[in-house]
C-alpha positions in Angstrom: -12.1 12.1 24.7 -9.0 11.0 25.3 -7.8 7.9 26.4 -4.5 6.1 28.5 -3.9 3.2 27.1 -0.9 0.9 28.7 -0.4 -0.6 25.0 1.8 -4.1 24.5 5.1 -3.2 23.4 5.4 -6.9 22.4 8.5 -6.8 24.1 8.9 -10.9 24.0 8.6 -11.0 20.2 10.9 -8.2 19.9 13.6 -10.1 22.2 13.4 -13.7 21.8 15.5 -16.4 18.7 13.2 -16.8 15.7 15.4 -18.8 13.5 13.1 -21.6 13.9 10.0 -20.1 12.6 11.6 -18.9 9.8 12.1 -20.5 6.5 14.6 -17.7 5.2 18.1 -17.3 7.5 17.7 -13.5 5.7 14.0 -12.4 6.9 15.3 -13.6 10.6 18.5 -11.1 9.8 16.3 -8.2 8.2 13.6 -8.6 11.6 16.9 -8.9 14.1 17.9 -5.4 12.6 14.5 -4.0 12.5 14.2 -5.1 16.4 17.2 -2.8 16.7 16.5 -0.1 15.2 12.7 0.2 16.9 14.5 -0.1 20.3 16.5 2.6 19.7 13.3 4.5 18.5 13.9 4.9 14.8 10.6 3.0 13.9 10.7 4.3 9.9 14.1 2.6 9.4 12.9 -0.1 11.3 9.4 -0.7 8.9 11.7 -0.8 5.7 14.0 -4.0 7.7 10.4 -5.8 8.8 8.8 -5.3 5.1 12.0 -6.7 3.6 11.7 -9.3 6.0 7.9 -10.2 4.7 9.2 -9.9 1.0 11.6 -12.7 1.7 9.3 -14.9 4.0 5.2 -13.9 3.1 4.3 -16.3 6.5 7.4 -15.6 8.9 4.9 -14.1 11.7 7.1 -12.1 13.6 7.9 -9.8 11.5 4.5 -9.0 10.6 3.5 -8.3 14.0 6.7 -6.2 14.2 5.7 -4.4 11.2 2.4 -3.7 12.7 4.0 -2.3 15.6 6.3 -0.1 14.2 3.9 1.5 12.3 2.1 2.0 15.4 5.4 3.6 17.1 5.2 5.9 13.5 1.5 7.2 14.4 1.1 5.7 11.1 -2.2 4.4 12.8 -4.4 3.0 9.2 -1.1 0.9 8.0 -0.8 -0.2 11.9 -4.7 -1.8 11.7 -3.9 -3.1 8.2 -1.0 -5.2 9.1 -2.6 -6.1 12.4 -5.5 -7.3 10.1 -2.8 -9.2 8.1 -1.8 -11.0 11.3 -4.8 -11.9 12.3 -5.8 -13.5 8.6 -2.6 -15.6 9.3 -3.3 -16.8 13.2 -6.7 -15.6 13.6 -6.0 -16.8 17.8 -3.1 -13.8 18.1 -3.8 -12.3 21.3 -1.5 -9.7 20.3 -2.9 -8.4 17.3 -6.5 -8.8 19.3 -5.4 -6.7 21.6 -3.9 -3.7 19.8 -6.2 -4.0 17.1 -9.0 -3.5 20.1 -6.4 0.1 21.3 -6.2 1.6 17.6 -10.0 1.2 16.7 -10.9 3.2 20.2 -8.0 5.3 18.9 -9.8 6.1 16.1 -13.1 5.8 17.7 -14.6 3.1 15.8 -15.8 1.9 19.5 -18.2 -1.3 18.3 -14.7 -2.5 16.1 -12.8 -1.9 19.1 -15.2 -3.7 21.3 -14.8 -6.9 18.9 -11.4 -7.4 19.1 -10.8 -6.8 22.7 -13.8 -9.5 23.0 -12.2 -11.7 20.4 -8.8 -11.1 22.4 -10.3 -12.3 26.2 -11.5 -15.4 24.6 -7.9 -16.2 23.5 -6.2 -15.3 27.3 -9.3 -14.9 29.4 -8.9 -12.6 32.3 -6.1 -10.7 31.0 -6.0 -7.9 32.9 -4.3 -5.5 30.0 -7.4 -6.5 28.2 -10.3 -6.2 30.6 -8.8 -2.8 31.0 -8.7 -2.1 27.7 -12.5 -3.2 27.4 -14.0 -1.4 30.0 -12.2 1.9 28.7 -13.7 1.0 25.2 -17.0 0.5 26.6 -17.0 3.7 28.5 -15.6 5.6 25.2 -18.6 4.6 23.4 -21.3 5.1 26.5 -19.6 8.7 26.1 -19.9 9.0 22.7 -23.7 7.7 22.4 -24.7 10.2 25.3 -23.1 13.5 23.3 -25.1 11.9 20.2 -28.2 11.9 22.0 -27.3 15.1 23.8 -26.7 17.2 20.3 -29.7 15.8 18.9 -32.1 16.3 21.3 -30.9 20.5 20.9 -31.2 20.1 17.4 -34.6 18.9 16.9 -35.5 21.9 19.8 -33.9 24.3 17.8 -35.9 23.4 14.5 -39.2 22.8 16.4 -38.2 27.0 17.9 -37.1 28.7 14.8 -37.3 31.8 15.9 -36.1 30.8 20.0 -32.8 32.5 19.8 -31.9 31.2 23.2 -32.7 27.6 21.7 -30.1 28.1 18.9 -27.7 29.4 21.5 -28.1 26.1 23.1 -27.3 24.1 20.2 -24.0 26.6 19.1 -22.8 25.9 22.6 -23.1 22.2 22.2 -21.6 22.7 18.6 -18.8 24.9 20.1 -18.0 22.1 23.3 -17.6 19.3 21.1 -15.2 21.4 18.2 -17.8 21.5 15.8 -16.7 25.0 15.1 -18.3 25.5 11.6 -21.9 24.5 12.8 -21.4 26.5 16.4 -20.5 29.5 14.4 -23.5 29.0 12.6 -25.7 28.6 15.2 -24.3 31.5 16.9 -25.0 33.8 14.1 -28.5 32.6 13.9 -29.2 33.1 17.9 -28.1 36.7 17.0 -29.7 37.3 14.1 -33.2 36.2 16.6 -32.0 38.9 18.9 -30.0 36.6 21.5 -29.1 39.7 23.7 -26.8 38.0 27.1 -23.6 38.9 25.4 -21.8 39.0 28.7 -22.8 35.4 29.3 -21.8 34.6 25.5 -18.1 36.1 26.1 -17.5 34.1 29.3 -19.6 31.1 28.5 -17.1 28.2 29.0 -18.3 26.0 26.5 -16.9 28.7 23.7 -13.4 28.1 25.4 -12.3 26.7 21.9 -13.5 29.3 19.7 -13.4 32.7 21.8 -10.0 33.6 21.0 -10.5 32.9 16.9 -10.9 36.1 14.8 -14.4 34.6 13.5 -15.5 34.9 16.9 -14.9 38.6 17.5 -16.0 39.0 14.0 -19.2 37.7 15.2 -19.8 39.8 17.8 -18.6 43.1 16.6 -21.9 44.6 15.0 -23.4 43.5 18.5 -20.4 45.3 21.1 -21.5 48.5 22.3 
């Protein structure tokens, strides 16, 4: 599933003086020119300035959430959650990091993480409506993912309590097959042929084998069964 997320761009940390909160005049120079280069999209260049930054000045905050970001911007989505992490471990109250920490972990869907820090990030700016959004899209991602769950296993325990049901291990490929499992789905299909699964018109138009009925394995499948 995917999701739309309207993510913070942290646009105020990216914009506003930070020579105060800085003990080194250099990290506030190597963060300015990161700022720079991530607005004008070059967000590799950008991490180099920001981990400079952090070499020069291990607690000057903004460029640790800048890092974070920027890796974000990079798709570089594990190092994005670890400097995140890193934030929060310095100012456990960072709505920020809360926040996009809650985005990535549904990104990833590690839902229940996701949940947390969305939670952890309404208690810091309750009714935040960025965040409530973010939480309810969470909550619906897992509700999702916990129904497919239930879903696949209820056709796999029918398929091993009807070993010989080819239209039972049909059901099951098809499920398999919906959800991009291809390896199982292509062995469930073989097996619901091998028990004499004979509705081959239905199997060549079945939507749910949308993602594997153009693949060579698929007519491969089916050729010692094509008239």
């Amino acid at each position: 599933m995917i999701s739309v997320w309207k993510l913070f761009a942290l646009a105020v940390l990216l914009s506003f003086s930070v020579t105060d909160l800085a003990a080194s005049e250099e990290a506030v120079e190597r963060n300015t020119v990161g700022v720079g280069l991530l607005q004008q999209g070059n967000a590799n260049a950008a991490i180099a300035q920001f981990q400079r930054a952090i070499r020069l000045d291990s607690k000057y905050l903004p460029a640790r959430l800048n890092l974070a970001y920027a890796y974000e911007r990079a798709d570089r989505i594990d190092e994005a959650i670890a400097a995140y992490r890193e934030v929060v471990n310095f100012e456990p109250g960072n709505f920020f990091a809360r926040n996009n920490l809650g985005v990535l972990y549904d990104k990833k869907g590690q839902y229940d993480s996701a949940i947390v820090e969305l939670e952890n990030a309404l208690k810091i700016e309750p009714g935040n409506a960025m965040a409530l959004k973010n939480l309810e899209t969470a909550k619906k991602n897992q509700t999702a993912i916990k129904a497919r769950e239930a879903q696949i296993l209820q056709a796999e325990r029918l398929a091993h309590a009807k070993p010989d049901d080819p239209q039972a291990s049909y059901n099951l490929a098809r499920l398999y097959a919906f959800y991009g499992k291809k390896e199982l789905a292509y062995e469930w299909l073989a097996k619901a042929l091998k028990q004499g699964y004979k509705d081959l018109s239905y199997l060549r138009s079945d939507p749910a084998l949308h993602g594997i009925r153009d693949e060579r394995d698929f007519q491969l499948l089916l050729a010692p069964h094509s008239p």
